[in-house]
C-alpha positions as CSV (number, residue, x, y, z in Angstrom):
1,X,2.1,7.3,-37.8
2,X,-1.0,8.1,-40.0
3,X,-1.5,4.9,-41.5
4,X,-1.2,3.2,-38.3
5,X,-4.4,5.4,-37.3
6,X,-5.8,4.6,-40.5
7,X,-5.2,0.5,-39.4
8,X,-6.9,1.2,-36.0
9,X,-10.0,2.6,-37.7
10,X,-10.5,-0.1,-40.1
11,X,-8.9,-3.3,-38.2
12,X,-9.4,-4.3,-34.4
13,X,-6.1,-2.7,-33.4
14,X,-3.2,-2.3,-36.3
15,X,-0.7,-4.9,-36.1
16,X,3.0,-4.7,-37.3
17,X,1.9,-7.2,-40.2
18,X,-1.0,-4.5,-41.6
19,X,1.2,-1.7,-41.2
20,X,4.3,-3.6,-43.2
21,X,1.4,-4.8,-45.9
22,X,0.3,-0.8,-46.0
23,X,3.9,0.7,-46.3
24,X,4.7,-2.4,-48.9
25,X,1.8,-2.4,-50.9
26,X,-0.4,1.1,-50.3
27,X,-3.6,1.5,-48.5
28,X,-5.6,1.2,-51.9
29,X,-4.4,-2.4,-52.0
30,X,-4.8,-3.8,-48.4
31,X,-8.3,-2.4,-48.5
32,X,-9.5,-3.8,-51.9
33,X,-8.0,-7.4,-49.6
34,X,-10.2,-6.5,-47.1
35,X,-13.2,-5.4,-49.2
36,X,-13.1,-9.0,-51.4
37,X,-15.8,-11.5,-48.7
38,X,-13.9,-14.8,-47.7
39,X,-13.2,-17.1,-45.0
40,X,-9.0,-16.2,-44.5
41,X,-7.1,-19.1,-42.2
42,X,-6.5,-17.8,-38.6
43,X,-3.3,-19.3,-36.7
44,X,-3.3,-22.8,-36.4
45,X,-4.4,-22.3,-32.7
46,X,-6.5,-20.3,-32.8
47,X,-8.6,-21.9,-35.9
48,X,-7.9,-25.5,-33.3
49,X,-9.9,-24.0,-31.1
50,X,-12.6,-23.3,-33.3
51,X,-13.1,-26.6,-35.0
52,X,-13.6,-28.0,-31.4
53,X,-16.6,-25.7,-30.6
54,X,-19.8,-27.7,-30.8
55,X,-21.4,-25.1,-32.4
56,X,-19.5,-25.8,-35.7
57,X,-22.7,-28.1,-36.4
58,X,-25.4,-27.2,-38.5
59,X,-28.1,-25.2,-36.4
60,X,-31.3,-27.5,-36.8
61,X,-29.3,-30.4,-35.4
62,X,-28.1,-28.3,-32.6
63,X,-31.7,-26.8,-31.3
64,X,-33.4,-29.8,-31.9
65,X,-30.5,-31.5,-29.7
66,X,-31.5,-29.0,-27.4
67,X,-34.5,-29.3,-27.5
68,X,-34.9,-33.4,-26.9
69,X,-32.5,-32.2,-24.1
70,X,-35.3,-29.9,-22.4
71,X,-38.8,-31.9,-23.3
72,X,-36.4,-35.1,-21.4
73,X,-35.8,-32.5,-18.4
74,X,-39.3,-31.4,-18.2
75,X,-40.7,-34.8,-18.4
76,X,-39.1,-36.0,-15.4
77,X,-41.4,-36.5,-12.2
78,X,-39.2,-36.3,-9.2
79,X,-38.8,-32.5,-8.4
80,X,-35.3,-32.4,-7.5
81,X,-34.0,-35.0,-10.7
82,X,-36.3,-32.2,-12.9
83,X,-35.2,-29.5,-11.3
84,X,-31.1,-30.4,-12.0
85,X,-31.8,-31.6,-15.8
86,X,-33.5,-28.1,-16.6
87,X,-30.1,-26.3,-14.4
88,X,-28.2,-28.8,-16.6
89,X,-30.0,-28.0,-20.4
90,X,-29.6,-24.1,-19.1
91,X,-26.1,-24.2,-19.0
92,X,-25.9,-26.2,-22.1
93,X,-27.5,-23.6,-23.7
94,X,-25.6,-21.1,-21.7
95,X,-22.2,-22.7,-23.2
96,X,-23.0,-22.6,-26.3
97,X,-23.2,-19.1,-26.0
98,X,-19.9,-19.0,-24.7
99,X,-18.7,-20.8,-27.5
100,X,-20.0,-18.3,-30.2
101,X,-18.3,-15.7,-28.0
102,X,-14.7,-17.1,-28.4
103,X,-15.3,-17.5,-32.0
104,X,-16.2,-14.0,-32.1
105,X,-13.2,-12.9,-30.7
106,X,-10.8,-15.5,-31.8
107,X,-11.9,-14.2,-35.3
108,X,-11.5,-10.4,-34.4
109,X,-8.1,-11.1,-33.0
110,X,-6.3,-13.0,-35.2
111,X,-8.5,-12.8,-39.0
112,X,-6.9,-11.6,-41.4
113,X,-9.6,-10.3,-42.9
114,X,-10.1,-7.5,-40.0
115,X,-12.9,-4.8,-42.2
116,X,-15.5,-8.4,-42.7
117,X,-14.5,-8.4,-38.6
118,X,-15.3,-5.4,-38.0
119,X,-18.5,-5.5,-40.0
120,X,-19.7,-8.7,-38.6
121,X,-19.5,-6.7,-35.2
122,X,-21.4,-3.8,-36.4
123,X,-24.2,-6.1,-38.4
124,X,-24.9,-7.8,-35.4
125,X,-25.4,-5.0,-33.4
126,X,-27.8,-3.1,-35.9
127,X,-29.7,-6.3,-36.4
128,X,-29.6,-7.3,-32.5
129,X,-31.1,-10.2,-30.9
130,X,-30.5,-11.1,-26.9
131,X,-29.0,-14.4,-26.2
132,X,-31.5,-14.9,-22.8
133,X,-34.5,-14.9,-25.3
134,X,-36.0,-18.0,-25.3
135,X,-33.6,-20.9,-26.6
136,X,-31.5,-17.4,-28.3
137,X,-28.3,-19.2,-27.0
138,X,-28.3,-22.2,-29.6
139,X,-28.8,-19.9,-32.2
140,X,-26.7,-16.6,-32.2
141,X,-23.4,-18.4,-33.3
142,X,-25.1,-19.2,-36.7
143,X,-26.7,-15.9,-37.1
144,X,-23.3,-14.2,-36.3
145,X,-21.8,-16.7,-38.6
146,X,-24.5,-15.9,-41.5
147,X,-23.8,-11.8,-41.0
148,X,-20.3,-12.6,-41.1
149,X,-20.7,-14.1,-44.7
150,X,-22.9,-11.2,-45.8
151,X,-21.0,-8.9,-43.9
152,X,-19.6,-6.6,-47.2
153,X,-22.6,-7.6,-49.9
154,X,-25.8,-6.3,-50.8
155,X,-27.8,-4.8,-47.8
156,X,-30.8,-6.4,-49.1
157,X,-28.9,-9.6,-48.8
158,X,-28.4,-8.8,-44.8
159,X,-31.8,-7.5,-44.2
160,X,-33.2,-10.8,-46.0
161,X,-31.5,-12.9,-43.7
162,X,-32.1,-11.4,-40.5
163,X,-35.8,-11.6,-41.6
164,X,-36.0,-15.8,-42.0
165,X,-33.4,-16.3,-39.1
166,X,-35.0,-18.2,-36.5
167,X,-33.3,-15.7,-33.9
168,X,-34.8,-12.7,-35.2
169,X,-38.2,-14.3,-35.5
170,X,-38.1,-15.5,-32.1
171,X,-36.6,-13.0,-30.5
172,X,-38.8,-9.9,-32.0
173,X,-41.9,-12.2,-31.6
174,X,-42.8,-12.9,-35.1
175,X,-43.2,-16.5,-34.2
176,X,-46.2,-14.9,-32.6
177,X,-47.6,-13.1,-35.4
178,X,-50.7,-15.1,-37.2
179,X,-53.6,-13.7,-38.6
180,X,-56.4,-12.5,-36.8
181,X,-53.9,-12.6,-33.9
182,X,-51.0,-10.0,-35.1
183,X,-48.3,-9.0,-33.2
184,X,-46.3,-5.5,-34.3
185,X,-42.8,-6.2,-32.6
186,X,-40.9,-7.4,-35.5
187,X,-42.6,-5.0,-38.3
188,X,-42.0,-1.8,-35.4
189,X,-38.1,-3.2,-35.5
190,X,-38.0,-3.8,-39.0
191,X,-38.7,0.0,-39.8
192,X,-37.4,1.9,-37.0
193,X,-34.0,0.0,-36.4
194,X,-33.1,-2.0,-39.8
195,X,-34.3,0.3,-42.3
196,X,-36.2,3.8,-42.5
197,X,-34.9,5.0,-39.1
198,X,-37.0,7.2,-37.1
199,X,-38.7,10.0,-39.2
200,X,-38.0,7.9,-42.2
201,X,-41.5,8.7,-43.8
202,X,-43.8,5.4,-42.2
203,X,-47.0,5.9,-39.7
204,X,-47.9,3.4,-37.6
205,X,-50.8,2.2,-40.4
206,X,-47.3,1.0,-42.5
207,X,-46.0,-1.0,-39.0
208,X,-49.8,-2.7,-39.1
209,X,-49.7,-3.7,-42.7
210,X,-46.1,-4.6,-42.6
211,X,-46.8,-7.0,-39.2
212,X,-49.6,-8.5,-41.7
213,X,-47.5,-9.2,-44.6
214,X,-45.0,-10.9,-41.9
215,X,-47.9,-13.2,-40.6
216,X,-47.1,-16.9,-40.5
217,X,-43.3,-16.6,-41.3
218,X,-42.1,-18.2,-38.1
219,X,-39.9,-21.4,-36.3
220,X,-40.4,-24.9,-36.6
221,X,-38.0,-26.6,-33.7
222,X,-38.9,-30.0,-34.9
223,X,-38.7,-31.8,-37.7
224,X,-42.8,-32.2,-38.2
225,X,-44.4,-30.1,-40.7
226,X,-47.8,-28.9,-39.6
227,X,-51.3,-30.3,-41.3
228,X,-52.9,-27.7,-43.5
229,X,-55.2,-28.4,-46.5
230,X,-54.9,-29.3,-49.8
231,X,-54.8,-26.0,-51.2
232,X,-52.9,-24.4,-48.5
233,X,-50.3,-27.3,-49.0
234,X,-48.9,-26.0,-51.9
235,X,-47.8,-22.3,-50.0
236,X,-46.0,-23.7,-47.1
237,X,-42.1,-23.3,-47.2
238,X,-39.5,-24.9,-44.7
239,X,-35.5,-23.8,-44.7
240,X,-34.0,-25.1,-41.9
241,X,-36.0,-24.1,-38.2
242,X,-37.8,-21.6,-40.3
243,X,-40.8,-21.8,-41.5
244,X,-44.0,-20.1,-43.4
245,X,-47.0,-21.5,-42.8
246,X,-50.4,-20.5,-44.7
247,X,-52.2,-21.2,-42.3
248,X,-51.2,-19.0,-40.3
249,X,-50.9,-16.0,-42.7
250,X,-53.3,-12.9,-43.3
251,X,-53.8,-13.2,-47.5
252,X,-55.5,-10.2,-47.6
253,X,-54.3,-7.0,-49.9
254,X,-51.9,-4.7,-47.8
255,X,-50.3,-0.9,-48.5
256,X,-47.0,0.0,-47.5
257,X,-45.3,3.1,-48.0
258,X,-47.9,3.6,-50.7
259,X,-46.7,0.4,-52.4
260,X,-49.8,-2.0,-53.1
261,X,-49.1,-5.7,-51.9
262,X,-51.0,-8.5,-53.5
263,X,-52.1,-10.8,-50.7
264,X,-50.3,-13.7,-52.2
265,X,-48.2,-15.4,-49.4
266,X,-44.2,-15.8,-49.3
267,X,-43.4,-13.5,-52.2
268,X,-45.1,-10.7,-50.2
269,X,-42.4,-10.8,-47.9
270,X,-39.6,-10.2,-50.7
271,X,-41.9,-7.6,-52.3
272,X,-41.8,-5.9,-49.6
273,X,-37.5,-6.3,-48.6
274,X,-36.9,-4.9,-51.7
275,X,-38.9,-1.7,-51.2
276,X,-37.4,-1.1,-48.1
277,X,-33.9,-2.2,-48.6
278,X,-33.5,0.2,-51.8
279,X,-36.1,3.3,-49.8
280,X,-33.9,6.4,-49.3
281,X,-34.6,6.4,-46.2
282,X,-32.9,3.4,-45.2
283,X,-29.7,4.2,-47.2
284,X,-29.4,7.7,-45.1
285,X,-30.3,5.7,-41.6
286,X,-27.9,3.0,-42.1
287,X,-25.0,5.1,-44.2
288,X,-25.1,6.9,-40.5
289,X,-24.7,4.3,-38.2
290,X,-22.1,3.4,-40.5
291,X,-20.0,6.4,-40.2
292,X,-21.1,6.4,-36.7
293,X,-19.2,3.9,-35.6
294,X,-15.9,4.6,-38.3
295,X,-15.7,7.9,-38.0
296,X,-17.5,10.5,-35.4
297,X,-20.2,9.9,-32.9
298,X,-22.1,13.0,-34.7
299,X,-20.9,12.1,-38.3
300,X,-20.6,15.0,-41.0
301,X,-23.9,15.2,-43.0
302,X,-22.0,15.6,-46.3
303,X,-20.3,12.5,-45.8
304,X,-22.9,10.2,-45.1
305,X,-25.1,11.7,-48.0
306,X,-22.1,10.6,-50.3
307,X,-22.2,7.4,-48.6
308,X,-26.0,7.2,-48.8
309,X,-25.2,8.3,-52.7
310,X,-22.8,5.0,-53.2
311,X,-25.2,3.1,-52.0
312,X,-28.0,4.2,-54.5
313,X,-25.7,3.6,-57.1
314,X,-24.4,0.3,-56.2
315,X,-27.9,-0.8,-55.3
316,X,-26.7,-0.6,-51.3
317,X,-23.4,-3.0,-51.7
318,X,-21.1,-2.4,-48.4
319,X,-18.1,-2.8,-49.7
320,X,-18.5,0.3,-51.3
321,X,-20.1,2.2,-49.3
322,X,-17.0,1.4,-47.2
323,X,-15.0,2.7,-49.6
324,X,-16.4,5.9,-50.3
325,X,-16.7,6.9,-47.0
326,X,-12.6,5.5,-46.1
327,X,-12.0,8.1,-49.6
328,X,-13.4,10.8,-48.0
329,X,-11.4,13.8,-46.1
330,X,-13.8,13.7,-43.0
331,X,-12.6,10.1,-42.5
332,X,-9.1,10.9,-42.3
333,X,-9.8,14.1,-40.4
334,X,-10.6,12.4,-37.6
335,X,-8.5,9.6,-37.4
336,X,-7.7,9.2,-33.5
337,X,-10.5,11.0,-32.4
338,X,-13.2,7.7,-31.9
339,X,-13.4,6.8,-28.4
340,X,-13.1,3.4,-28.6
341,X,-16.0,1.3,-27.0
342,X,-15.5,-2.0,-24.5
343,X,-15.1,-4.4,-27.3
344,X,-12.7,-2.3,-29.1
345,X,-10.9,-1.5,-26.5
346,X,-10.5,-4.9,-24.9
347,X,-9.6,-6.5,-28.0
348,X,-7.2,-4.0,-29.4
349,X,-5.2,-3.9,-26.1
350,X,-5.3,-7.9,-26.5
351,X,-4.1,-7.7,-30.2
352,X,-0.9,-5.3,-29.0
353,X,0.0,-7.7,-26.6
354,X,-0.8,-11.1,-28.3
355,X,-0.6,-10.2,-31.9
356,X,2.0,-12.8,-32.3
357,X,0.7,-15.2,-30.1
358,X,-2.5,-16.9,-29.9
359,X,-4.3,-17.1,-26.7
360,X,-5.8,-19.7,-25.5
361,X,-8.6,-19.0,-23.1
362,X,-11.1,-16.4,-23.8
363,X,-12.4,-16.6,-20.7
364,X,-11.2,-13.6,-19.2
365,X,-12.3,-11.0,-22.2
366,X,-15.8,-12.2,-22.2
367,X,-16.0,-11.2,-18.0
368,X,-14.1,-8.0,-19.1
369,X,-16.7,-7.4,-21.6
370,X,-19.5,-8.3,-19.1
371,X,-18.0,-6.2,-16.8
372,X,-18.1,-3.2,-19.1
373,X,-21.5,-3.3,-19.6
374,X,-21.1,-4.3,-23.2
375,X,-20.8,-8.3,-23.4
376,X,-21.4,-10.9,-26.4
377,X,-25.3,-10.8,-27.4
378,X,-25.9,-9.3,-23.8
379,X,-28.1,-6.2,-25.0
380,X,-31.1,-6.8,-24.5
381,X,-33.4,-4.1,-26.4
382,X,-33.3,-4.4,-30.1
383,X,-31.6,-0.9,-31.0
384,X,-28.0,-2.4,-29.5
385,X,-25.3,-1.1,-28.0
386,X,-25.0,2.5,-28.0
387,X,-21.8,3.8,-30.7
388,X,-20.9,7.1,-28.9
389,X,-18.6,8.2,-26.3
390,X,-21.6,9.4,-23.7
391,X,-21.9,5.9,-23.5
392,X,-18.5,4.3,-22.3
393,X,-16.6,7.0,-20.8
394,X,-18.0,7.4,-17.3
395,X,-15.5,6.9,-14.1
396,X,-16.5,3.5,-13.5
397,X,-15.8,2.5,-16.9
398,X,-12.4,3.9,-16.6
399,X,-11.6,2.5,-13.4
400,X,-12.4,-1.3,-14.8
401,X,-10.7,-0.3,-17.7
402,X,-7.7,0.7,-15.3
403,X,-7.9,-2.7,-14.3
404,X,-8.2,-4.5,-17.6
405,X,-4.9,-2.7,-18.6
406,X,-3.2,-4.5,-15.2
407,X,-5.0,-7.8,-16.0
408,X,-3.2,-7.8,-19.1
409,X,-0.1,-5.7,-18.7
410,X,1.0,-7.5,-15.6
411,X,0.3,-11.2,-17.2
412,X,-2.0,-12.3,-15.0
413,X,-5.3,-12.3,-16.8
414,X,-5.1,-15.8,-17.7
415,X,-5.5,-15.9,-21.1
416,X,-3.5,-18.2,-21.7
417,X,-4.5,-20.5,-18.8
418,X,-5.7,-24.0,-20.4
419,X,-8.4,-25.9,-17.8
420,X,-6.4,-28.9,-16.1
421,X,-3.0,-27.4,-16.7
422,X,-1.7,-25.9,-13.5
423,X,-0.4,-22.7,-14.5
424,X,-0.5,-19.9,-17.1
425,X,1.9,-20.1,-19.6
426,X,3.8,-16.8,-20.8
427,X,5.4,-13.8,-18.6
428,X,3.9,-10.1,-19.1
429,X,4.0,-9.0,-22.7
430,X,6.6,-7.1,-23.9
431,X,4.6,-4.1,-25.2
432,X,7.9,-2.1,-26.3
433,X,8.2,-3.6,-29.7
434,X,8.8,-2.3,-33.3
435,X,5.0,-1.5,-33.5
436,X,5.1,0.5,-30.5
437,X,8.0,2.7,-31.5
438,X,7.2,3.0,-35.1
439,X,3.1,3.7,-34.7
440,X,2.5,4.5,-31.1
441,X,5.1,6.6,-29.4
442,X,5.2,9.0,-32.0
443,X,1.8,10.0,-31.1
444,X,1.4,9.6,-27.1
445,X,0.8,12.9,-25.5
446,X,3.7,14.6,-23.1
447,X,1.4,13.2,-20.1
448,X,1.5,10.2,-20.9
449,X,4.7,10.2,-22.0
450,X,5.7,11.5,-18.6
451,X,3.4,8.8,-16.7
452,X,5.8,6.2,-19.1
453,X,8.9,7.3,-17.8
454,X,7.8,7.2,-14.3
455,X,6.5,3.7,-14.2
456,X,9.1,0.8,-11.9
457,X,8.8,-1.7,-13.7
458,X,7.9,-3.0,-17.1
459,X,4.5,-4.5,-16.1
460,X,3.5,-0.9,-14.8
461,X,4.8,0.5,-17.5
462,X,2.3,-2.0,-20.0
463,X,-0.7,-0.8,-17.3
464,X,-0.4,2.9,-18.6
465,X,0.2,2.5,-21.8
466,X,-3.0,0.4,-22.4
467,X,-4.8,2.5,-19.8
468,X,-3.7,6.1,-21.4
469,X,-6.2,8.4,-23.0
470,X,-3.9,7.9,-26.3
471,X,-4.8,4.5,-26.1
472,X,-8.7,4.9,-25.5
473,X,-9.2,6.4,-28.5
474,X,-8.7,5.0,-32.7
């Protein structure tokens, strides 16, 4: 029973596969697996799937697609021909969205490689972005997919990312930010939710140097490069949609966090990534969130300063950060005690049901989600979504939950409707298997186990297991 808690912590809902892998092989061993970054095969359907979404291409061919798609729309004369081609390029972008949002859950239902999952989850919501910003929709299935790959290296490694991804830039306004015309929104961000954390030693003098040193990094949706001078020639840099342009940028000496910064252009920026990547501050703030969202929504001081500890001394490497925290006593102490939020909870009770069998339309999960308040690149302030109970546990909550568990006990969610077939394909799931009665009866509460053996028929009886309090919780 204790290792299958120990599988829901670290996975999206433990599976009779993990737990035979953990009981075969020890936890040591499946976790150094998960710890070791790479891309693991899902099921044949469920990778099919994937390799169809359009978003598979490489981003600047995608927004700049796009965005020939909009300039032809808002070219048009006639009102009501221009008014239907920007409808049509809005729900082009709009699918795309949806696209990155079945990877996203395809990935977390059936990867093999379920900490990197859960990671790639948590990364994006630390270093949020709104899909609704701007053209945001082209562009958070590559920045999901770039966290993903990071997911379990070097924080720095993350934080330099975020900070040249044309959906951060955009989305925090640094596309805005030139000298002589600065704009604070990224730097603010940068400090208070990525790094230092509030009351992580910076004044608002370090969020006005910091905004100048990130002056003239910004996105370039086509595939011109800008005229500058001869000498200015020379500083401008280009990786895909983003862009550094001299022109644009404030060269004069800054001071940050009592570091001085040469005014010297795109190395400032790295200058000053590496102060605050390896800053105490930011290994405490992020160490935190971490055990936030693993272990308890108030998490043990002691263990995150032995987390924030690892991380000095592997110069802020997640993997094993992760795995001194996992070591720790306070980690297994409260091992069923997380309330899970909407996306843990809709995809775990997914995974008991479908473990085995891939579905094929994520349709309904992603209005689940939506309808939980807590939906695929949806948030749209930059802290994300909240990691504590307070959060998700109000009656309304519960009641759609309530009906989630029907939706999915009962068969009838439709995820495994396919468009232009007539009907969905499998009965109920048949919840009562090995899994349930080696890792999950053991532990249901006399309640529930009475609200079990009162249920008429074997649908209800899948509604109250996936709607139980035991079941809320990981």
């Amino acid at each position: 029973m204790q290792d299958a808690l120990w599988l829901d912590r670290l996975t999206w809902g433990a599976t009779s596969a993990d737990l035979a892998a953990v009981r075969r092989d020890g936890r040591a061993a499946w976790l150094d697996a998960q710890l070791q970054a790479r891309t693991a095969p899902l099921p044949e359907a469920a990778q099919a799937q994937i390799s169809a979404l359009s978003i598979q291409q490489p981003l600047p061919a995608l927004v700049q697609k796009m965005e020939a798609q909009r300039k032809a729309a808002d070219a048009l004369t006639d009102d009501t021909a221009k008014a239907e081609a920007q409808k049509a390029y809005q729900q082009a972008l709009t699918q795309l969205a949806r696209e990155a949002s079945t990877r996203a859950l395809l990935q977390a239902l059936y990867s093999p490689q379920q900490v990197q999952e859960q990671l790639t989850w948590f990364w994006f919501n630390h270093f949020n972005v709104h899909q609704y910003k701007a053209n945001l929709r082209a562009m958070v299935g590559d920045y999901e997919q770039g966290l993903r790959e990071r997911s379990l290296g070097r924080f720095r490694d993350l934080l330099g990312y975020t900070a040249h991804h044309p959906a951060m830039l955009r989305y925090l306004d640094n596309d805005q930010n030139a000298a002589n015309r600065i704009n604070e929104n990224y730097a603010r961000e940068l400090l208070e939710l990525h790094t230092l954390g509030i009351g992580g030693g910076y004044s608002q003098r370090d969020v006005q140097e910091l905004a100048r040193v990130l002056t003239g990094l910004g996105v370039n949706l086509t595939g011109d490069k800008p005229k500058l001078k001869p000498a200015q020639d020379a500083q401008y840099r280009r990786d895909g949609l983003t862009e550094f342009n001299p022109a644009r940028h404030d060269f004069g000496d800054k001071t940050l966090l009592g570091l001085n910064v040469k005014g010297e252009g795109y190395a400032e920026l790295d200058r000053v990534l590496d102060l605050l990547a390896r800053h105490p501050s930011t290994a405490r703030f992020v160490c935190s969130k971490l055990a936030q969202s693993f272990v308890a929504d108030e998490p043990p001081p002691a263990l995150v300063a032995r987390m924030a500890e690892r991380w000095k001394q592997t110069d802020g490497r997640i993997a094993e950060v992760l795995r001194a925290m996992v070591a720790a006593p306070e980690f297994e102490a409260s091992l069923g005690r997380k309330f899970k939020d909407p996306s843990h909870y809709v995809v775990s009770a997914v995974r008991l049901a479908y473990a085995d069998k891939v579905v094929l339309n994520t349709a309904p999960m992603i209005g689940w989600l939506y309808r939980l308040g807590q939906a695929p690149y949806n948030r749209q302030t930059p802290d994300g979504y909240p990691l504590d109970e307070n959060a998700w546990a109000g009656p309304g909550q519960m009641t759609t939950r309530f009906e989630i568990a029907r939706a999915i006990g009962s068969g009838s969610a439709g995820l495994f409707k396919v468009e232009g077939e007539r009907k969905d394909r499998p009965a109920f799931p048949q919840l009562t298997h090995p899994l349930y009665y080696e890792a999950i009866a053991p532990r249901l509460a006399p309640a529930t186990q009475q609200a079990l053996g009162q249920a008429t028929s074997p649908q209800e009886w899948n509604t109250y297991l996936l709607a139980s309090p035991d079941f809320m919780h990981r």
